[in-house]
Structures are given as structure tokens and as C-alpha cells.
C-alpha positions, 0 to 999 in steps of 0.5 A, a space after each residue: 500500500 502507498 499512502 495519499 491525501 485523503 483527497 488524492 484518493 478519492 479523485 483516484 477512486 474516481 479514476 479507477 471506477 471510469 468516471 470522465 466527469 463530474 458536475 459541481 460547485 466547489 466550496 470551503 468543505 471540498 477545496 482539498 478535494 477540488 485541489 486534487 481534481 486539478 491533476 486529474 483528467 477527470 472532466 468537471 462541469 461548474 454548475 451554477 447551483 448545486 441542484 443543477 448540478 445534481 440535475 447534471 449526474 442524473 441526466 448523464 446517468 439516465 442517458 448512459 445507465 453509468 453512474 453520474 458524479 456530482 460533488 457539493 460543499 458542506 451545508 447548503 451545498 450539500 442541502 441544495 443537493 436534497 431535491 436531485 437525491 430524492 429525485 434520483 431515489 424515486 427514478 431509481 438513478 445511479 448517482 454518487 455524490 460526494 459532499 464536504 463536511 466541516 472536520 470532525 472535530 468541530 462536527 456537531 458545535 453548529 460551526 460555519 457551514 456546517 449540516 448533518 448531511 449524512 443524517 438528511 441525506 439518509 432517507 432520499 439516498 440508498 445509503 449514505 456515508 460520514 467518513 470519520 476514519 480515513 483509512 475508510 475513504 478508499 473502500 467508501 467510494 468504491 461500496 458507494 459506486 456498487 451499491 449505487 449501480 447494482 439491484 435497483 440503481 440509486 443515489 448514494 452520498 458520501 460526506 467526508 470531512 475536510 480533515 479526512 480529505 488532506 489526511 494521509 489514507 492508505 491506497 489500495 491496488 485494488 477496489 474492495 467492497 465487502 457488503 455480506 448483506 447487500 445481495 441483490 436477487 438476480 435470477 428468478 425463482 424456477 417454480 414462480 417461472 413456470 407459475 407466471 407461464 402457466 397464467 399466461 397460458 390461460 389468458 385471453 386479455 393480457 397486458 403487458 405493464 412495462 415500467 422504467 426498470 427494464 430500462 434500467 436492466 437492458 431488457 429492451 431486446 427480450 421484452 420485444 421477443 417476449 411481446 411478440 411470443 405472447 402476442 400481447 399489447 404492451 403499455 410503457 410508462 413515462 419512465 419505460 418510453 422507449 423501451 418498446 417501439 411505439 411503431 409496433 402494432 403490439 404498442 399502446 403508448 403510456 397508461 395512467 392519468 394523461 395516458 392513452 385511451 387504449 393504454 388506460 381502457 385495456 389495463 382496466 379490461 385485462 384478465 392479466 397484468 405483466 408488471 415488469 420493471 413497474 411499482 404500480 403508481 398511483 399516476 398509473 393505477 388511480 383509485 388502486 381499489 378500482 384498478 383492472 379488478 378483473 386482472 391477476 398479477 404477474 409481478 417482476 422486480 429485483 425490489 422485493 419491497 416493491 412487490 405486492 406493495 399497491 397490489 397484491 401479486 399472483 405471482 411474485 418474482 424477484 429477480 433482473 427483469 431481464 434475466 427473468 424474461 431470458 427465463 421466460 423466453 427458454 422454457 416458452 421454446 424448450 418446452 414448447 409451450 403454445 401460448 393464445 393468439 389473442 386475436 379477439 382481444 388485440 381486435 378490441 384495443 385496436 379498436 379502441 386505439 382507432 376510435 380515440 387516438 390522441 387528437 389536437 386542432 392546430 389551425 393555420 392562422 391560431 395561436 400555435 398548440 404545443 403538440 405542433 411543436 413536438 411533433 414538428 420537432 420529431 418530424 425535423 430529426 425523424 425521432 434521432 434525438 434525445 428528448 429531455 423535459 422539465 415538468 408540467 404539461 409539456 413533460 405530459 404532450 411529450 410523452 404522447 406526441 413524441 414517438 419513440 423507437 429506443 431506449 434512454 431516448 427521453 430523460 425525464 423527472 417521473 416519480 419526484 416530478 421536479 420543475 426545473 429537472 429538464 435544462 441542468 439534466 440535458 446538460 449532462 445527457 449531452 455530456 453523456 452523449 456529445 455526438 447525439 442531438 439533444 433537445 429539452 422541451 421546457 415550461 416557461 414555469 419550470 424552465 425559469 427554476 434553473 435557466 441559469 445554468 443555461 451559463 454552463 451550457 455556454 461556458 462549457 460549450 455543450 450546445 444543447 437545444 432548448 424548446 421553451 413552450 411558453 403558455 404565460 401559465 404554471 400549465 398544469 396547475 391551472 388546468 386543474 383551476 380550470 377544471 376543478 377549482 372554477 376557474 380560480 386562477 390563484 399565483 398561476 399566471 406568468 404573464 406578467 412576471 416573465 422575461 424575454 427569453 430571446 434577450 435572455 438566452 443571448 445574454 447568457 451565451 446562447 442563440 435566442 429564437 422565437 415562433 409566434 405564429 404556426 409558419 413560424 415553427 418549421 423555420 425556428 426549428 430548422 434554424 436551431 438544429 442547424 446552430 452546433 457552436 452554443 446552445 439554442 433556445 427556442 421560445 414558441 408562444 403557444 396557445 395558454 387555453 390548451 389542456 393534456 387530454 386524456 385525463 384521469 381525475 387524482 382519486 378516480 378509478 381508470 373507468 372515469 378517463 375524460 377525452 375532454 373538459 366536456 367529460 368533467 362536467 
């Protein structure tokens, strides 16, 4: 062993575990940690705000499935961390942060800057560490990169002490994580396989409920070869777009409360659901009583607490949802198994799909519909791009208008729902992603909580597009004023209180274009896919009465989907 600054040994950890980057704000805590990175030839990418920079590794993460980096000062560097952690919890996000803290001797005498962040971060993290002996530092790291990236991906946070960072620590050769308690199931049990194939066997409306985490396990090809053997219709969730081609006749696009009709109707008439991946959210399910009441439950996920968590499994089955489709697939073939061809049943979703498609107006001399844009947008780069969205209604257009082909094509905020997640995480999915195009579509609301690291993007010269969908409202939120609150339009109208975001985007570094017109959107489009040297951002002033139909009301069940604020009434 070879001995090393505290500091030294984790940009060397770092090193050994790949990393190429890592986003952050330095500060007093971490100065010897930022003094080490300067000898490294680690990338680092200076946020503007440690949420950004959070943001940051989580797009990087969700566009690769590499584990995302970011570093942030004690206390409020490391509280402004709080919302990507949870965020990065809820979408089950690898992410490693690693935090400065005030030296141990001064820890717990409320000294400058100082924060129980191990303690906070405790219940938005999968673990997190306060490395209090040095000698622990080495092996921290590397446990926090393993826990963060194996089972069910998610956030860990490492604290470290200023002290700890400039005293001396052993180096190993080689990486050591000994975690006796930690041992993910990746192999499904045999006799619930074979369980889950015999209920296939016997149904004649299944449904495939595909969620994020066969994104996550890159079970993409054998999900479509298991769709295919069981010729059953499949339903992605926002988290799992694109991990089934929604070109294929199989698809149904996203369930839930702004899901398909198709999506939404065909879950609630299954005799069997095939959760993969999924946790039955209350945004999918609704009312969870009420929700397909005629369907049993197959349940696959490597998270056990998941399982029978809303609703109760048939069968259960821990295990890598790939590997377990690996298994389903092998004793389908080696035995022979004939499974139903559906065809009564696809003829209905078809139907269904036929007689209530996803629909808007957008008239030649209107105002411009946010659905135009998007659709636009796709028909300009024919789907080749990473989409990346803040949160609101637009998040929701995307989603349905968008038509996706692959995986970690759309990089989003689902379970947290964090305005302000889209700009700082297509950063990172640039990053990620140099050679790829990498549009974020964008609130006005929500792009105004982090359009300040619209600097990083110009300063670093990651030249993504930005697509600012401008209603002059928090969309969302009035919609439910619209629709639920008499029209009440409490704090939710921007209008008066936004800035130009042409002027803004130039005096931050980027271009600044504008549509205000319907014939205007194919040539702002055209014009920012053309500019390569800095960010673009793109404002379209689109029509602020639109609202995200379908529509499943908070609390209702799945049976009660509105097509229109006609079915509210």
C-alpha cells in the first residue's frame, strides 16, 4: 500500500471506477478535494447551483445507465443537493455524490457551514456515508459506486470531512467492497417461472405493464421477443418510453392519468397484468381499489419491497427483469409451450386505439398548440434525438406526441416530478452523449427554476437545444383551476412576471429564437438544429387555453378517463 491525501484518493477512486466527469460547485468543505481534481483528467462541469448540478449526474446517468458524479460543499451545498437525491431515489438513478463536511472535530458545535448531511441525506439516498476514519475513504467510494449501480440503481452520498480529505489514507491496488448483506436477487425463482407461464397460458386479455426498470436492466431486446411470443399489447410508462417501439402494432403508448385511451381502457379490461420493471403508481393505477379488478398479477422486480406493495401479486418474482424474461423466453421454446393468439382481444384495443387516438386542432392562422411543436420537432430529426423535459404539461404532450423507437431516448423527472429537472439534466445527457442531438422541451414555469445554468451550457460549450413552450401559465396547475377549482386562477399566471427569453438566452451565451405564429415553427426549428457552436433556445408562444387530454381525475378509478373538459362536467 502507498499512502495519499485523503483527497488524492478519492479523485483516484474516481479514476479507477471510469468516471470522465463530474458536475459541481466547489466550496470551503471540498477545496482539498477540488485541489486534487486539478491533476486529474477527470472532466468537471461548474454548475451554477448545486441542484443543477445534481440535475447534471442524473441526466448523464439516465442517458448512459453509468453512474453520474456530482460533488457539493458542506451545508447548503450539500442541502441544495436534497431535491436531485430524492429525485434520483424515486427514478431509481445511479448517482454518487460526494459532499464536504466541516472536520470532525468541530462536527456537531453548529460551526460555519456546517449540516448533518449524512443524517438528511439518509432517507432520499440508498445509503449514505460520514467518513470519520480515513483509512475508510478508499473502500467508501468504491461500496458507494456498487451499491449505487447494482439491484435497483440509486443515489448514494458520501460526506467526508475536510480533515479526512488532506489526511494521509492508505491506497489500495485494488477496489474492495465487502457488503455480506447487500445481495441483490438476480435470477428468478424456477417454480414462480413456470407459475407466471402457466397464467399466461390461460389468458385471453393480457397486458403487458412495462415500467422504467427494464430500462434500467437492458431488457429492451427480450421484452420485444417476449411481446411478440405472447402476442400481447404492451403499455410503457413515462419512465419505460422507449423501451418498446411505439411503431409496433403490439404498442399502446403510456397508461395512467394523461395516458392513452387504449393504454388506460385495456389495463382496466385485462384478465392479466405483466408488471415488469413497474411499482404500480398511483399516476398509473388511480383509485388502486378500482384498478383492472378483473386482472391477476404477474409481478417482476429485483425490489422485493416493491412487490405486492399497491397490489397484491399472483405471482411474485424477484429477480433482473431481464434475466427473468431470458427465463421466460427458454422454457416458452424448450418446452414448447403454445401460448393464445389473442386475436379477439388485440381486435378490441385496436379498436379502441382507432376510435380515440390522441387528437389536437392546430389551425393555420391560431395561436400555435404545443403538440405542433413536438411533433414538428420529431418530424425535423425523424425521432434521432434525445428528448429531455422539465415538468408540467409539456413533460405530459411529450410523452404522447413524441414517438419513440429506443431506449434512454427521453430523460425525464417521473416519480419526484421536479420543475426545473429538464435544462441542468440535458446538460449532462449531452455530456453523456456529445455526438447525439439533444433537445429539452421546457415550461416557461419550470424552465425559469434553473435557466441559469443555461451559463454552463455556454461556458462549457455543450450546445444543447432548448424548446421553451411558453403558455404565460404554471400549465398544469391551472388546468386543474380550470377544471376543478372554477376557474380560480390563484399565483398561476406568468404573464406578467416573465422575461424575454430571446434577450435572455443571448445574454447568457446562447442563440435566442422565437415562433409566434404556426409558419413560424418549421423555420425556428430548422434554424436551431442547424446552430452546433452554443446552445439554442427556442421560445414558441403557444396557445395558454390548451389542456393534456386524456385525463384521469387524482382519486378516480381508470373507468372515469375524460377525452375532454366536456367529460368533467
Amino acid at each position: 500500500m502507498s499512502k495519499l491525501r485523503g483527497a488524492e484518493a478519492v479523485i483516484k477512486a474516481l479514476e479507477r471506477e471510469g468516471v470522465e466527469v463530474v458536475f459541481g460547485v466547489p466550496g470551503g468543505a471540498t477545496l482539498p478535494l477540488y485541489d486534487a481534481l486539478f491533476d486529474s483528467s477527470i472532466r468537471h462541469i461548474l454548475a451554477r447551483h448545486e441542484q443543477g448540478a445534481g440535475h447534471m449526474a442524473e441526466g448523464y446517468a439516465k442517458a448512459t445507465g453509468r453512474v453520474g458524479v456530482a460533488f457539493a460543499t458542506s451545508g447548503p451545498g450539500s442541502t441544495n443537493l436534497v431535491t436531485p437525491l430524492q429525485d434520483a431515489l424515486m427514478d431509481s438513478v445511479p448517482i454518487v455524490a460526494i459532499t464536504g463536511q466541516v472536520a470532525r472535530a468541530s462536527i456537531g458545535n453548529d460551526a460555519f457551514q456546517e449540516a448533518d448531511t449524512s443524517g438528511i441525506a439518509m432517507h432520499c439516498t440508498k445509503h449514505s456515508y460520514l467518513v470519520t476514519e480515513p483509512d475508510e475513504l478508499v473502500d467508501t467510494v468504491h461500496e458507494a459506486f456498487y451499491l449505487a449501480s447494482s439491484g435497483r440503481p440509486g443515489p448514494v452520498l458520501v460526506d467526508v470531512p475536510k480533515d479526512v480529505q488532506v489526511a494521509e489514507v492508505d491506497w489500495h491496488r485494488t477496489k474492495h467492497v465487502n457488503l455480506p448483506g447487500f445481495r441483490p436477487t438476480e435470477e428468478g425463482h424456477v417454480l414462480q417461472v413456470r407459475r407466471a407461464i402457466e397464467l399466461l397460458k390461460e389468458s385471453e386479455q393480457p397486458v403487458l405493464y412495462v415500467g422504467g426498470g427494464v430500462i434500467k436492466a437492458e431488457a429492451h431486446a427480450e421484452l420485444l421477443r417476449f411481446a411478440e411470443t405472447a402476442n400481447a399489447p404492451v403499455v410503457t410508462t413515462l419512465m419505460a418510453r422507449g423501451a418498446f417501439p411505439d411503431d409496433h402494432t403490439l404498442a399502446l403508448g403510456m397508461p395512467g392519468m394523461h395516458g392513452t385511451y387504449s393504454a388506460i381502457i385495456a389495463m382496466q379490461k385485462a384478465d392479466l397484468l405483466v408488471a415488469l420493471g413497474a411499482r404500480f403508481d398511483d399516476r398509473v393505477t388511480g383509485d388502486p381499489t378500482r384498478f383492472a379488478p378483473k386482472a391477476k398479477v404477474i409481478h417482476v422486480d429485483i425490489d422485493p419491497a416493491e412487490i405486492s406493495k399497491v397490489r397484491r401479486a399472483d405471482v411474485p418474482i424477484v429477480g433482473d427483469v431481464r434475466r427473468v424474461l431470458e427465463q421466460m423466453l427458454t422454457e416458452i421454446e424448450k418446452k414448447g409451450i403454445a401460448l393464445g393468439s389473442h386475436a379477439d382481444w388485440l381486435e378490441t384495443v385496436k379498436g379502441w386505439q382507432v376510435e380515440h387516438p390522441l387528437h389536437y386542432e392546430q389551425s393555420a392562422d391560431g395561436l400555435i398548440k404545443p403538440q405542433y411543436v413536438i411533433e414538428r420537432f420529431w418530424a425535423a430529426t425523424g425521432g434521432e434525438a434525445v428528448v429531455v423535459s422539465g415538468v408540467g404539461q409539456h413533460q405530459m404532450w411529450l410523452s404522447q406526441f413524441w414517438r419513440y423507437s429506443r431506449p434512454r431516448s427521453l430523460v425525464t423527472s417521473g416519480g419526484l416530478g421536479t420543475m426545473g429537472f429538464g435544462l441542468p439534466a440535458a446538460i449532462g445527457a449531452k455530456v453523456a452523449r456529445p455526438d447525439e442531438t439533444v433537445i429539452v422541451f421546457d415550461g416557461d414555469g419550470s424552465f425559469q427554476m434553473t435557466c441559469q445554468e443555461l451559463i454552463t451550457a455556454s461556458t462549457h460549450g455543450i450546445p444543447i437545444k432548448v424548446a421553451v413552450i411558453n403558455n404565460t401559465n404554471l400549465g398544469m396547475v391551472r388546468q386543474w383551476q380550470k377544471l376543478f377549482y372554477n376557474k380560480r386562477y390563484s399565483a398561476t399566471d406568468l404573464n406578467e412576471h416573465t422575461p424575454d427569453f430571446v434577450m435572455l438566452a443571448e445574454a447568457m451565451g446562447c442563440a435566442g429564437l422565437r415562433a409566434t405564429t404556426p409558419d413560424e415553427v418549421d423555420g425556428v426549428i430548422e434554424k436551431a438544429l442547424s446552430i452546433d457552436d452554443r446552445p439554442v433556445v427556442a421560445e414558441f408562444r403557444v396557445d395558454p387555453e390548451e389542456s393534456v387530454f386524456p385525463m384521469v381525475p387524482t382519486g378516480a378509478s381508470n373507468d372515469e378517463v375524460a377525452l375532454g373538459s366536456e367529460d368533467l362536467r
